[in-house]
C-alpha positions as CSV (number, residue, x, y, z in Angstrom):
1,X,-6.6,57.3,24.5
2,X,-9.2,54.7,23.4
3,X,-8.5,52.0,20.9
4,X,-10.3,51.4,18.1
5,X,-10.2,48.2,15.9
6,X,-10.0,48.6,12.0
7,X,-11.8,47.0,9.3
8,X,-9.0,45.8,7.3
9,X,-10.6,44.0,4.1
10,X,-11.0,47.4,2.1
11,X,-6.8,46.8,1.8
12,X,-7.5,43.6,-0.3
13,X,-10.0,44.9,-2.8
14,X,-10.1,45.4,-6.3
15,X,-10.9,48.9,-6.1
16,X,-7.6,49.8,-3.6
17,X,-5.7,47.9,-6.8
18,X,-7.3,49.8,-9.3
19,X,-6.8,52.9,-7.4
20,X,-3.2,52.1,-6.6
21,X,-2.4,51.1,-10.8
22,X,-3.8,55.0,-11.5
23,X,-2.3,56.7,-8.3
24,X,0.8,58.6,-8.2
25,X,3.6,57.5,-6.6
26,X,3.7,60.2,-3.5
27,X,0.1,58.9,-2.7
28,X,1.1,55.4,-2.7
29,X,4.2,56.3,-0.9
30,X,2.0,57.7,1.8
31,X,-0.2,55.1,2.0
32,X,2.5,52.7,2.5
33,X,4.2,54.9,5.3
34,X,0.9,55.3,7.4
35,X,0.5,51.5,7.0
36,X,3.6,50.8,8.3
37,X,3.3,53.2,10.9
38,X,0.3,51.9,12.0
39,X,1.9,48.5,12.3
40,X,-1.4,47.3,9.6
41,X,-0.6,45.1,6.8
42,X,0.9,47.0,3.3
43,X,-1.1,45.2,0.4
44,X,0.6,43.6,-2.5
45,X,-0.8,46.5,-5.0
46,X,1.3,49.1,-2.6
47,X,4.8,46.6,-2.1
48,X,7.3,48.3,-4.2
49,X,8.9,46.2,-6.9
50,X,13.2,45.3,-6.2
51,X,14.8,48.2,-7.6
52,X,17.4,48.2,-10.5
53,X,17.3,45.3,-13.0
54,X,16.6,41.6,-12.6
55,X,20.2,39.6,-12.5
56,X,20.5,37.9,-15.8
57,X,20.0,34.5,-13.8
58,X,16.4,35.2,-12.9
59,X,15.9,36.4,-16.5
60,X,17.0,32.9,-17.7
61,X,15.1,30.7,-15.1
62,X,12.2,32.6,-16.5
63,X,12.7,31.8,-20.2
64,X,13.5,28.5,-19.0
65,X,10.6,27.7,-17.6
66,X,8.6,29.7,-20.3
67,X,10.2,27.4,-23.2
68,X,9.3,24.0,-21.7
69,X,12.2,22.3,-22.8
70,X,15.0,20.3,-20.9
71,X,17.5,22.4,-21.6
72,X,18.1,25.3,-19.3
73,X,20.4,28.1,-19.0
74,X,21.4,27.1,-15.5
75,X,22.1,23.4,-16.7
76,X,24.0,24.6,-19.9
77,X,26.5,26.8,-17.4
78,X,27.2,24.1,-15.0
79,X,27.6,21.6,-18.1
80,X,25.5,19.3,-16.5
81,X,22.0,16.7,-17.9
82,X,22.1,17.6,-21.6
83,X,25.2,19.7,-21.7
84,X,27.5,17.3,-20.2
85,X,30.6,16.4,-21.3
86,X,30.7,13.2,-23.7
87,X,33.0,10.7,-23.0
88,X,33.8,8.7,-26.2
């Protein structure tokens, strides 16, 4: 059998993420699986997103960093910065 190299810049285009946003989701299935197979890397358009919902603490750390404030979700659990304890 003779080896052939593979020209593999057409995974990183626009048009593979275009195609992949429109594609259904046997094709990209397939595509992924004869990537693997082929030991050739699997683009970020075909990587499948974690399944089930996001845990409520990654939720937070986004809003958290989306409000720009100092007080975080994180901080306000472990009563700790803004939401420690006041000794009087």
């Amino acid at each position: 059998m003779s080896i052939a190299s593979v020209d593999t810049n057409i995974l990183n285009s626009n048009e593979l993420a275009a195609y992949a946003l429109t594609a259904d989701r046997r094709i990209i299935i397939g595509m992924r699986f004869a990537l693997e197979m082929l030991q050739l890397p699997v683009p970020d358009c075909l990587i499948r997103k974690p399944s089930g919902r996001p845990t409520i603490k990654k939720l937070m750390a986004q809003a958290d960093a989306d409000s720009g404030t100092i007080r975080t979700y994180r901080d306000e659990k472990k009563q700790v910065g803004v939401f420690a304890p006041r000794i009087s």
